[in-house]
C-alpha positions, 0 to 999 in steps of 0.5 A: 051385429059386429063390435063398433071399433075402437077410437084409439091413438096410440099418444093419448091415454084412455079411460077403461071400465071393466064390470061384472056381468050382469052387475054381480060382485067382483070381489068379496074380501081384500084377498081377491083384491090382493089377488087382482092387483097381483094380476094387473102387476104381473100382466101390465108391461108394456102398459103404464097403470096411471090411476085406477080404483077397484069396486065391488063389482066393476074397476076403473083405469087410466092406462097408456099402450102405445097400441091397442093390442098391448091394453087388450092382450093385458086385459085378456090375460088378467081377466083370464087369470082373475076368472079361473082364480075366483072360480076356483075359490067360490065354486062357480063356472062360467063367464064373471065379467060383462063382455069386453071393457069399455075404454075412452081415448083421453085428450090429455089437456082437457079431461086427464085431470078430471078423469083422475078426479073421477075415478079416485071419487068414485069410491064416495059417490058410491057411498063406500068413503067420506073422502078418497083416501079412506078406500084402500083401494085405489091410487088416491094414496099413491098420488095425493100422499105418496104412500108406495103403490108400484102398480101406479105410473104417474102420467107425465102431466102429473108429474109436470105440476111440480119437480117437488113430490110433496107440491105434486101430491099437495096439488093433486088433493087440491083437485078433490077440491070441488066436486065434477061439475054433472056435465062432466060425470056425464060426458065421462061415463057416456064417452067411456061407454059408447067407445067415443073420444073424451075430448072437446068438439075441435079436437074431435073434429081433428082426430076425424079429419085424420083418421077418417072415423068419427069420433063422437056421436052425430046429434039427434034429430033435424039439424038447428038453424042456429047451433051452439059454437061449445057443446061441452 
């Protein structure tokens, strides 16, 4: 069967998921963190890095490339570099990564924020922290404290909730506020999986319009009489 394509514009960010195959450990001390953060900072030109948060065994991303080529050519080069480092060091072969990763055209006014708020609490939904920013390992501290992270490009709608850092970064703590509603962890993680658009019914009907491709799942089963004018 052939690789469902791609949504992708080229003016929206997306969501990225990379995972370990068959949900195997990707990292088993800081240094093979340190090492992946290294590869992300010597391979990401000319994609910006707007948030992301390393797992045990998989990682998350907002990223913007102008094309899709740019994300998949840093991808495959980090991916490359990171699999020959940790076969080496642990003595194994073979692949690590499960296939290529997963990634979701963002609407940017819609879920950004939420996006960001889904990958910076990942780490407590996990059960490793109470709160974002006791792991390390993410851009939570970068833009909720300021703490210096050179790998994070702050996403211009980030950087337009205020001209004063300090207000940003307290804005962007006040996200963490309430939890995602299910709905939207739903919506994410499906949207992200499947290649779908993470955007509302209108805009994906827009997109479609344009592009000549659908851009989220038909609904299963016999059409209603009545339907619901907000699915989401």
């Amino acid at each position: 069967m052939p690789r469902p394509l791609r949504h992708w514009l080229g003016n929206l960010p997306a969501h990225v998921i990379v995972r370990g195959n068959d949900k195997q450990a990707i990292f088993h001390c800081d240094g093979d963190r340190l090492f992946m953060l290294g590869c992300l900072a010597r391979y990401a030109a000319p994609v910006a890095i707007h948030s992301y948060v390393l797992m045990p065994n998989h990682m998350h991303f907002i990223v913007s490339a102008g094309r899709p080529l740019e994300l998949s050519k840093m991808m495959q080069d980090v991916g490359r570099r990171y699999v020959r480092y940790f076969n080496d060091r642990y003595g194994r072969t073979g692949t690590l990564f499960e296939g290529r990763f997963k990634a979701a055209g963002i609407q940017v006014e819609r879920y950004l924020f939420k996006c960001h708020q889904y990958i910076d609490s990942n780490p407590v939904r996990s059960g490793l922290a109470v709160g974002p920013g006791e792991h390390p390992w993410s851009s939570y501290r970068k833009l909720a404290w300021g703490v210096p992270d050179d790998l994070v490009t702050p996403h211009p709608l980030v950087l337009a909730t205020s001209a004063d850092e300090r207000e940003r970064q307290r804005v962007y703590r006040e996200m963490f506020a309430a939890p995602l509603s299910e709905d939207d962890l739903d919506r994410i993680r499906k949207c992200t999986h499947r290649g779908w658009l993470l955007a509302t019914a209108d805009y994906c009907r827009e997109v479609e319009h344009l592009t000549g491709r659908k851009a989220e799942p038909l609904p299963r089963g016999r059409p209603r009489k009545a339907t619901t004018e907000n699915l989401f």
